[in-house]
VOPAGU-2260 file (C-alpha; in pm, 1 decimal, decimal comma):
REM VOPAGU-2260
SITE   aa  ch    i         X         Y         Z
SITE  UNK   A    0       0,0       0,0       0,0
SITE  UNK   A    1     127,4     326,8    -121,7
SITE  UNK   A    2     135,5     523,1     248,4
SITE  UNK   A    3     277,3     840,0     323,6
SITE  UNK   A    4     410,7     965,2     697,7
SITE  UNK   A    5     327,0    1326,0     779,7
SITE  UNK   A    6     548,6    1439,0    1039,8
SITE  UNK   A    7     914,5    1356,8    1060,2
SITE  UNK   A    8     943,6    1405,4    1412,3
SITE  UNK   A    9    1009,2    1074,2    1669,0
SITE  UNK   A   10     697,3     891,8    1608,3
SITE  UNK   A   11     664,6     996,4    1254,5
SITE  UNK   A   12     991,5     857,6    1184,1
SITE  UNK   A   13     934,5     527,8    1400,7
SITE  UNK   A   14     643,7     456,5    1235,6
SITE  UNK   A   15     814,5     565,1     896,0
SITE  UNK   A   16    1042,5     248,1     959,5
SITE  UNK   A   17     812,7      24,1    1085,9
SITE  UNK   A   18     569,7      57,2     776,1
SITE  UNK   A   19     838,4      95,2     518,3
SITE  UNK   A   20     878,8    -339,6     595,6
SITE  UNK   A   21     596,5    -405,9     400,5
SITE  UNK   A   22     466,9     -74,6     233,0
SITE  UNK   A   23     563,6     163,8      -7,6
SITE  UNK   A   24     662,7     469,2     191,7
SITE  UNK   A   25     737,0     817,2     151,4
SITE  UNK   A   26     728,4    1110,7     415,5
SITE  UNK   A   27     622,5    1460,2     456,2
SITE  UNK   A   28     688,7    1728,9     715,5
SITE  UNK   A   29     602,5    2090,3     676,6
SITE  UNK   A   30     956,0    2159,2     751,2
SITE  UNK   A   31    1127,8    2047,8     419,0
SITE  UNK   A   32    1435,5    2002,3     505,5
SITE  UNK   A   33    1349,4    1772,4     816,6
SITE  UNK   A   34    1154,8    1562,9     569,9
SITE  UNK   A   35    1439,3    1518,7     375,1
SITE  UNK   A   36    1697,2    1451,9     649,2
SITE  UNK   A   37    1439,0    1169,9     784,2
SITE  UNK   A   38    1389,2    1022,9     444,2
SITE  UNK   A   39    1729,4    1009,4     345,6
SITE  UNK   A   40    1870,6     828,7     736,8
SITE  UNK   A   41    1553,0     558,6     676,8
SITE  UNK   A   42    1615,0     508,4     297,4
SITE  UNK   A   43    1276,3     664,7     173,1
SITE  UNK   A   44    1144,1     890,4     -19,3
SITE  UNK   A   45    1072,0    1261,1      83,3
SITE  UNK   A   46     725,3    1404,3     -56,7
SITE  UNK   A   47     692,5    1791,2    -172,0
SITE  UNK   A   48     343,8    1800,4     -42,9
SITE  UNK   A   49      99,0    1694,5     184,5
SITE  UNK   A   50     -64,4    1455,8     -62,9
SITE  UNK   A   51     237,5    1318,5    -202,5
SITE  UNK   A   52     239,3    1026,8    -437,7
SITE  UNK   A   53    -149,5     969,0    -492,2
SITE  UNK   A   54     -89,7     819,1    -174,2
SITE  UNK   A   55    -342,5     516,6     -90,3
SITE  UNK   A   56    -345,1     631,3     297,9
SITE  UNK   A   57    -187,2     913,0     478,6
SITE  UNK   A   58     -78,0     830,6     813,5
SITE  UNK   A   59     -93,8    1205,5    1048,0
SITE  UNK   A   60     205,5    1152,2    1269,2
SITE  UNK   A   61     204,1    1544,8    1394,9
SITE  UNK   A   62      55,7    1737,6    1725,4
SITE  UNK   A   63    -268,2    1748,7    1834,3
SITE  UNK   A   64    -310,0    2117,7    1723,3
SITE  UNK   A   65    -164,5    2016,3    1363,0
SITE  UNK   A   66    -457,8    1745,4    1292,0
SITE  UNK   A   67    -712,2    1991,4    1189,3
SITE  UNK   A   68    -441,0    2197,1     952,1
SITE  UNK   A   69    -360,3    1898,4     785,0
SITE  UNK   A   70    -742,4    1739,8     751,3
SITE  UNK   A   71    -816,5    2115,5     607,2
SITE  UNK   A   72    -531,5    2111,7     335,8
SITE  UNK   A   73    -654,3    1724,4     234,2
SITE  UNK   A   74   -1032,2    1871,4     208,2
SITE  UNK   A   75    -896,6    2168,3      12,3
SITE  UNK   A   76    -711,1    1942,9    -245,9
SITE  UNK   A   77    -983,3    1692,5    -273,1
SITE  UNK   A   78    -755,2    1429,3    -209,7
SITE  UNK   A   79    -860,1    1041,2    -223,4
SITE  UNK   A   80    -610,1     897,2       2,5
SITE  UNK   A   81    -764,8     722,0     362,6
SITE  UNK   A   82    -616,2     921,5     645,3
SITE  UNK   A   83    -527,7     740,4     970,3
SITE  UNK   A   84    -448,1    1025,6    1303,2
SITE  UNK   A   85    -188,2     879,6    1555,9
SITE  UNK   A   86    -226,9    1155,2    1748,6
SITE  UNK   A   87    -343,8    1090,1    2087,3
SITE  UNK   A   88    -590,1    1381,5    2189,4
SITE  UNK   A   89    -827,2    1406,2    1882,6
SITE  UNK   A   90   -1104,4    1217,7    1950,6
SITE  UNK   A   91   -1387,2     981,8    1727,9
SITE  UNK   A   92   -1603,0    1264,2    1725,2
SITE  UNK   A   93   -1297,6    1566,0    1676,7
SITE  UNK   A   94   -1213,8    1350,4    1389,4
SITE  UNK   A   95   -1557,9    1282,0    1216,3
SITE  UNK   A   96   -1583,8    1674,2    1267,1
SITE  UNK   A   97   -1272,0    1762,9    1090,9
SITE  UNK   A   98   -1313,5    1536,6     833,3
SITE  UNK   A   99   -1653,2    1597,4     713,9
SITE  UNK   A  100   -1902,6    1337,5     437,1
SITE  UNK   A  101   -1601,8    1375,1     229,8
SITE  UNK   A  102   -1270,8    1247,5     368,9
SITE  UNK   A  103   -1261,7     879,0     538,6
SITE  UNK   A  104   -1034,9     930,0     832,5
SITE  UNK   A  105    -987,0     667,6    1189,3
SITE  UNK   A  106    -802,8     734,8    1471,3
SITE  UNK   A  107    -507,0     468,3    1529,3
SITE  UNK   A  108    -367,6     565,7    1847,6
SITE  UNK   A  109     -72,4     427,4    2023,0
SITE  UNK   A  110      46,1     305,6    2366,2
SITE  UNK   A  111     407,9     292,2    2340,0
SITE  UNK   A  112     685,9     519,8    2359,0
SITE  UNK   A  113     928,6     670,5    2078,5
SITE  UNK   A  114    1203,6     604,5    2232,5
SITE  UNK   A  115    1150,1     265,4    2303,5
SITE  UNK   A  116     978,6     218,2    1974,3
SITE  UNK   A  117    1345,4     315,7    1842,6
SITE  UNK   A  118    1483,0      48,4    2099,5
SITE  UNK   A  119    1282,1    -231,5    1981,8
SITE  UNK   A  120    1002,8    -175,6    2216,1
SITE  UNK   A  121     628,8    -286,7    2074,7
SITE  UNK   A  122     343,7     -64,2    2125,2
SITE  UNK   A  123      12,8    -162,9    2101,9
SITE  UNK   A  124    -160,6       7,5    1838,3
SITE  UNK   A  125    -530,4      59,2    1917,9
SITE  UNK   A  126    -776,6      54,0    1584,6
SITE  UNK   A  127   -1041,3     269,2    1665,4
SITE  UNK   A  128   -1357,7      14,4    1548,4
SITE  UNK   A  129   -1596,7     342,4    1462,8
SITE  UNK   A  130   -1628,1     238,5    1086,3
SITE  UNK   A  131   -1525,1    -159,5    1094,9
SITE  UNK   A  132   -1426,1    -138,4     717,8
SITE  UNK   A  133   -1169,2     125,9     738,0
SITE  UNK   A  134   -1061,1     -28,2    1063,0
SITE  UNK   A  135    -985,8    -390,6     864,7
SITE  UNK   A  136    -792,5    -203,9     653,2
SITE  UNK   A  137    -594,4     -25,4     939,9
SITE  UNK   A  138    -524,3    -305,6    1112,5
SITE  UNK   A  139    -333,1    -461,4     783,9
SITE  UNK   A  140    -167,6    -126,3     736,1
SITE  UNK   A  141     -28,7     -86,4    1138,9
SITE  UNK   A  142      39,9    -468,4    1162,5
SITE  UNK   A  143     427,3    -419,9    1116,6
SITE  UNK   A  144     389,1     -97,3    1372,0
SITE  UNK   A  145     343,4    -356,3    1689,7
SITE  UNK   A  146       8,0    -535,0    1845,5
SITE  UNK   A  147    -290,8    -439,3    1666,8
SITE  UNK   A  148    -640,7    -418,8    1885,9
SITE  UNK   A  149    -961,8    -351,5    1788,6
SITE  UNK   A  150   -1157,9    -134,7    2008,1
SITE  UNK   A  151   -1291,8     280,2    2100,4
SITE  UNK   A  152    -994,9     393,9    2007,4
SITE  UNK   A  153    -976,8     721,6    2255,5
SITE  UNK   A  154    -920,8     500,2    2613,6
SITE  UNK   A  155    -576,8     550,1    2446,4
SITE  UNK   A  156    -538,9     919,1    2603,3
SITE  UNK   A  157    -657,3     784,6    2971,5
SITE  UNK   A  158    -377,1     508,0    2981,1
SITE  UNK   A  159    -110,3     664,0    2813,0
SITE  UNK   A  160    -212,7    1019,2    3064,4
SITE  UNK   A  161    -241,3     762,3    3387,6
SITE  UNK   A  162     100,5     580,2    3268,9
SITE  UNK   A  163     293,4     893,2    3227,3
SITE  UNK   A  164     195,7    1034,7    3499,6
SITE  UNK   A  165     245,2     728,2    3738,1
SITE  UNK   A  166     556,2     670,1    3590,7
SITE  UNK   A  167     675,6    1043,2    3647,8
SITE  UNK   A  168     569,9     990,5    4025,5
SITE  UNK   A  169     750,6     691,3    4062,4
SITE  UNK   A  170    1057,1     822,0    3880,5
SITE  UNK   A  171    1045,9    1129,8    4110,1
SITE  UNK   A  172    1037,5     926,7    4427,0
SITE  UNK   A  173    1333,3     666,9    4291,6
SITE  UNK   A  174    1549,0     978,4    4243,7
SITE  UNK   A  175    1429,5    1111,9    4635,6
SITE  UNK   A  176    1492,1     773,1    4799,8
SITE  UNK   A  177    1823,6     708,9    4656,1
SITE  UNK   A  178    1907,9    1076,9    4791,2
SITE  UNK   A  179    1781,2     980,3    5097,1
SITE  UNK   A  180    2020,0     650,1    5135,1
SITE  UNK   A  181    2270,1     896,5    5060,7
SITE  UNK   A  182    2321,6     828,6    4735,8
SITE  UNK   A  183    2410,5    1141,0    4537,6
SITE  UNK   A  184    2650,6    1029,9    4200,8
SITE  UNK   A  185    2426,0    1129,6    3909,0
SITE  UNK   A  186    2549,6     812,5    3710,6
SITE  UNK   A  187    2408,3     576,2    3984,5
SITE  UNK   A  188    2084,0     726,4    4037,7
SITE  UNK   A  189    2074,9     754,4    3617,8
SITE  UNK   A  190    2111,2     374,8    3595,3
SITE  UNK   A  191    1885,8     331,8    3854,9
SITE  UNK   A  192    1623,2     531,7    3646,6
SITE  UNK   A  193    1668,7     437,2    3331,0
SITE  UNK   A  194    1807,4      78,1    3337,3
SITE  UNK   A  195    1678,3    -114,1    3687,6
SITE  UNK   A  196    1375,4      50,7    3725,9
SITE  UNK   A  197    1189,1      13,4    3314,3
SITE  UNK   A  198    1334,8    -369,2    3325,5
SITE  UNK   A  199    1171,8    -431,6    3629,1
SITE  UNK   A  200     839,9    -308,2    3492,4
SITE  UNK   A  201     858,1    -470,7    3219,4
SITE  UNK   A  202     958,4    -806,7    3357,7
SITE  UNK   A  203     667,8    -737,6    3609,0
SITE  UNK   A  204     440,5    -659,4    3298,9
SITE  UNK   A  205     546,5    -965,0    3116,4
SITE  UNK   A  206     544,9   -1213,9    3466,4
SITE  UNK   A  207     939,9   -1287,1    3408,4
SITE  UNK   A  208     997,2   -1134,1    3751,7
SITE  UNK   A  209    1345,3   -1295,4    3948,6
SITE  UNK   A  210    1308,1   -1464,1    4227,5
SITE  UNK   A  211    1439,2   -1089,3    4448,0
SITE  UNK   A  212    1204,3    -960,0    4258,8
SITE  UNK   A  213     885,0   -1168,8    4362,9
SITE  UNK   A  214     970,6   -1185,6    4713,2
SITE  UNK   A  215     954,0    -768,8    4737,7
SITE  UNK   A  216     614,0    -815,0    4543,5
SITE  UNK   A  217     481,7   -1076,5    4793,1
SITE  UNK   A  218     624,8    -841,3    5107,8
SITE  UNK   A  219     456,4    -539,4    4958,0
SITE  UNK   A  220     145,1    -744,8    4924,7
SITE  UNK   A  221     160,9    -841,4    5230,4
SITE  UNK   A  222     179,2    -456,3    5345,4
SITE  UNK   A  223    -166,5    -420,1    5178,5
SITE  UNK   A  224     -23,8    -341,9    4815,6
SITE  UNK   A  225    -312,1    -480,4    4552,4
């Protein structure tokens, strides 16, 4: 499928990669010469305009106030292509409004992370199941992106607000407890943050907890912890 990427910023260019597997990609930013500096580090093809190639679907990898721009500029060229929005904050009925009788457009929103998209990390991408024949065809489209689920596509912005900002709380209190041992070296509490603490979440997310592990869990249970 002929798909263009608008956005070259982190996600734009994660999914860029991801989709150029198994599709014919190109990508578009509204800042040329970022477009062109993406396109040319991931081996595709930078497009002059938003439309691009007679593009088959046009995936909106851009902020939440740049959605409505973009829809606007499709509407004004009459273009044909099926538009998918990544970004988090524009919901069903934002969309549907934007869009209009004439443009087919679906949110596809995503709970992952750039930079651990860039790492290998796999989001799940969450199909929003409004119009179940565009969503079939978003599902094929996304499948080399990560996890594909079908469902109301805007409990995306509750989990990824309630997992940033639990994870921000729990970041902030790491850093205050290992100041509180004493610990001050920037390096240590840095590996404590960004390498012990994510692979112990995600060993806890995927049950591949070590044995230290588990017993803390079953002592904090113990201490009324759910």
């Amino acid at each position: 499928m002929k798909t263009g990427v608008i956005g070259a910023g982190r996600m734009g260019k994660r999914l860029a990669q991801r989709l150029s597997g198994k599709h014919d990609v190109f990508l578009y930013d509204a800042d040329p010469a970022a477009a062109q500096a993406a396109a040319q580090a991931l081996g595709l093809r930078a497009a002059a305009d938003l439309t691009g190639e007679s593009a088959d679907a046009l995936v909106l990898a851009v902020p939440d106030m740049a959605v409505k721009p973009c829809i606007e500029m499709l509407l004004a060229q009459q273009a044909t292509a099926l538009v998918f929005n990544v970004a988090t904050n524009i919901s069903r009925e934002m969309l549907a409004e934007m869009a209009g009788a004439s443009l087919r457009a679906l949110n596809v929103k995503l709970i992952g992370h750039a930079g651990e998209m860039g790492c290998g990390g796999q989001p799940v991408i969450v199909v929003d199941e409004a119009e179940p024949a565009l969503a079939a065809v978003a599902a094929e489209l996304f499948a080399p992106v990560g996890s594909v689920v079908l469902a109301n596509a805007d409990v995306v912005q509750t989990i990824n607000v309630i997992a940033t900002e639990q994870a921000l709380k729990a970041a902030v209190m790491l850093e205050q407890a290992l100041r509180t041992a004493g610990i001050e070296n920037w390096q240590m509490i840095h590996g404590a943050l960004s390498v012990v603490a994510p692979g112990v979440i995600k060993a806890y997310a995927e049950d591949d907890l070590g044995p230290f592990a588990r017993r803390i869990i079953a002592a904090l249970r113990e201490e009324g912890l759910p």
